[in-house]
N, C-alpha and C positions, 0 to 999 in steps of 0.2 A: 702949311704942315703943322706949326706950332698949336695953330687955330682947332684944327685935327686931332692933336697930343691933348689939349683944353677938357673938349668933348667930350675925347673917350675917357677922359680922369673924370669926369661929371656925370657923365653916363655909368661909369663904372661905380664911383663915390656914390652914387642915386641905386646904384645896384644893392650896394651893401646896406644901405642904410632899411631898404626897401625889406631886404630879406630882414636882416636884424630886426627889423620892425614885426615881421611876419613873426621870426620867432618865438619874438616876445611875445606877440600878440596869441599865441598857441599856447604858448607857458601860459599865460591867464587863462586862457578858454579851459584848457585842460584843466589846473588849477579850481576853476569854477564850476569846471563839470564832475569833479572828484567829489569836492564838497562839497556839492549838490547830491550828488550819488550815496556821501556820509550820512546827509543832514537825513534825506529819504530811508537810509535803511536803521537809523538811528530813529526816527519817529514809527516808521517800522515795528520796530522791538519794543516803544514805548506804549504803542498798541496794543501790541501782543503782554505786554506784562500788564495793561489795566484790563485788558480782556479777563485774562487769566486770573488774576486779582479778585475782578467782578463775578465771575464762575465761583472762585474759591468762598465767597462770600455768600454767594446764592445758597450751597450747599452747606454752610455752618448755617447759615438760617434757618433752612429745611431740617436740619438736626435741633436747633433749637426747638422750633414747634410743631417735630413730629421727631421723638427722644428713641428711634430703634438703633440696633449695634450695628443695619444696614448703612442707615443713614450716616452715623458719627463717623464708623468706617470711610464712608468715602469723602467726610470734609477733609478728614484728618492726608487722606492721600491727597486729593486737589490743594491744602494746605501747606504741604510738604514739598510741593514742587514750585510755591513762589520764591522769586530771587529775591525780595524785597525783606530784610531780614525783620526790622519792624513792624511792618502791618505783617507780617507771618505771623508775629511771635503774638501780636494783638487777638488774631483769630485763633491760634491754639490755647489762647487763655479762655477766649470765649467756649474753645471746644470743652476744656478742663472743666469748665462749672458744668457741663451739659453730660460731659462724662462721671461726674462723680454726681449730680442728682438720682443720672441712669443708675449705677451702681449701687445707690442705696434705695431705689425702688425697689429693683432686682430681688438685693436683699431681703425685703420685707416680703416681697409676693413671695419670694423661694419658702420664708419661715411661716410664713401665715399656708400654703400647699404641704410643708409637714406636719406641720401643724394639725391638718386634718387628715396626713394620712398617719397619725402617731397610732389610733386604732389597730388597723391594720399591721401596724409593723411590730406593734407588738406582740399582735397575734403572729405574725410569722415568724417571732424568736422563740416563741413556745412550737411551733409546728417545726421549727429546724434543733429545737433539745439548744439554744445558746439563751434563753431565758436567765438563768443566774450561773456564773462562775463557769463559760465555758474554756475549754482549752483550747490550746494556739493549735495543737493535730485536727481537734474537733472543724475549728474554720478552716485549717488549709485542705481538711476531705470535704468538706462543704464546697467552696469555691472551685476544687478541683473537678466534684461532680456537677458542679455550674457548668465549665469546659466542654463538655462532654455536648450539651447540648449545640454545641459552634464546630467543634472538632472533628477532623477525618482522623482515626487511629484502626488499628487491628481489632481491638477489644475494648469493650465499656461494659463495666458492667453494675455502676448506678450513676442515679441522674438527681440531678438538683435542678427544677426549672429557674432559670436564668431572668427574673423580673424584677422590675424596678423597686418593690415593698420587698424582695427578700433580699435587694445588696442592699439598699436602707438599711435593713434589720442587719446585715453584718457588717455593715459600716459602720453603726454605732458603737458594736462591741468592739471594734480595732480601736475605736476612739476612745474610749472607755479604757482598753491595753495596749499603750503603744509597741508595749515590750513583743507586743505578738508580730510584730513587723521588722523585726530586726534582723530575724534571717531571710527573708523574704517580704519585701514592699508590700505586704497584703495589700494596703490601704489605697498605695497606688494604682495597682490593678485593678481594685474595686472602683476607684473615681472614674478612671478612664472608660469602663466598661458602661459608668452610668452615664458618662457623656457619648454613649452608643460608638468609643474606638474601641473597635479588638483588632488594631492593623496588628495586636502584637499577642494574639489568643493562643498560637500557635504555641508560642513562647512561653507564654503563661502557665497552658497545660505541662508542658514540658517539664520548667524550673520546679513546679511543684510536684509533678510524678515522680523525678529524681529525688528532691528531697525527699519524700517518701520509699525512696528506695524501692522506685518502680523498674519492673522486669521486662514486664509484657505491656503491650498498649501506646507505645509513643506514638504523639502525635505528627503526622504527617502533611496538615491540611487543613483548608476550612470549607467544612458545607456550606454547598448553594441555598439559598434563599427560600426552595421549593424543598430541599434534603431536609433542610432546620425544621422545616413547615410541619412539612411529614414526621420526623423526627417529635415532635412537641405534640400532634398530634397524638402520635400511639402511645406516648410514654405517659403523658397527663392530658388528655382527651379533651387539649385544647386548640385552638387554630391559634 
């Protein structure tokens, strides 16, 4: 019986030990299989940021030696998304001298194109009477009769064709009187309209028909594309 009592304590002592062992032996597997699962998704991400990296790089190059607003634009966005706060800050330096060469090209083509269209615009301050000393009412019926070619209203009843050599020729003279801007941003309306926005035409005509203590005509609207066409057509018998 004692012999019996022995056994099953040895049997039993071999149990525990066995399981404990097994435990244990789970705690390291598990353990090793964690860290394995880390180390993996940790090389992972480290892939993924020299990918990214490498991309971001591809594209400041492509901006180096091909200098469009397309290009620089999208290093600067691929740039901007590295977690790497260093090589980031590397490649937006490189972008900075790429962007500021662009900008002073820019510069020179812009002035060397008025340059040759100064002819022109000066002929079209003599053809709009702003040639010498004109007044701030004389520009804001100018620009107002610009409106007119973009605008759905009631009634128009003159027109100023809306091209690029005659808001030149009245941008100059705003610049020339800034004082003519002070009740109305002329100069602002004028920039935005040469960089081809009238999301705000409607507006424009408006601010300025009121200040003019307009009764009749408020604008409502902007012609279609085809209405302008026609429009520009019949009034200066141009396409």
């Amino acid at each position: 019986m004692v012999v019996h009592k022995h056994k099953f304590a040895i049997i039993f002592l071999a149990s525990l030990v066995l399981a404990s062992g097994g435990i244990i032996g789970y705690k390291f597997y598990q353990e090793a299989k964690d860290k394995a699962a880390i180390e993996s998704q940790q090389k992972a991400e480290r892939e993924a940021f020299q990918k990214e990296g490498r991309m971001a790089e591809t594209k400041v190059i492509s901006a180096e030696m091909n200098p469009t607003q397309e290009n620089i634009d999208a290093a600067e966005e691929a740039v901007y998304l590295l977690p790497n706060i260093e090589e980031k800050q590397k490649l937006l330096d490189r972008i900075a001298v790429v962007k500021d060469e662009f900008n002073r090209n820019q510069k020179i083509n812009e002035e060397a194109r008025l340059a040759k269209l100064k002819p022109e615009i000066n002929q079209s301050k003599i053809a709009l009477g702003i040639y010498q000393s004109p007044s701030e009412e004389v520009l804001l019926e100018i620009l107002h009769n610009m409106t007119h070619q973009k605008v759905r209203s009631e009634e128009k009843w003159e027109f100023v064709q809306m091209t690029e050599v005659n808001l030149l020729a009245v941008k100059e003279v705003l610049q020339e009187n800034p004082a003519y801007s002070q009740n109305i941003d002329m100069l602002e309306i004028v920039n935005n309209w040469l960089r081809n926005n009238f999301s705000n035409i409607v507006a424009d005509h408006n601010v300025i028909w009121e200040f003019k203590d307009g009764t009749v005509g408020k604008a409502y609207g902007i012609l279609s594309p085809k209405e302008e066409e026609d429009l520009v057509k019949e009034q200066f018998g141009a396409r």
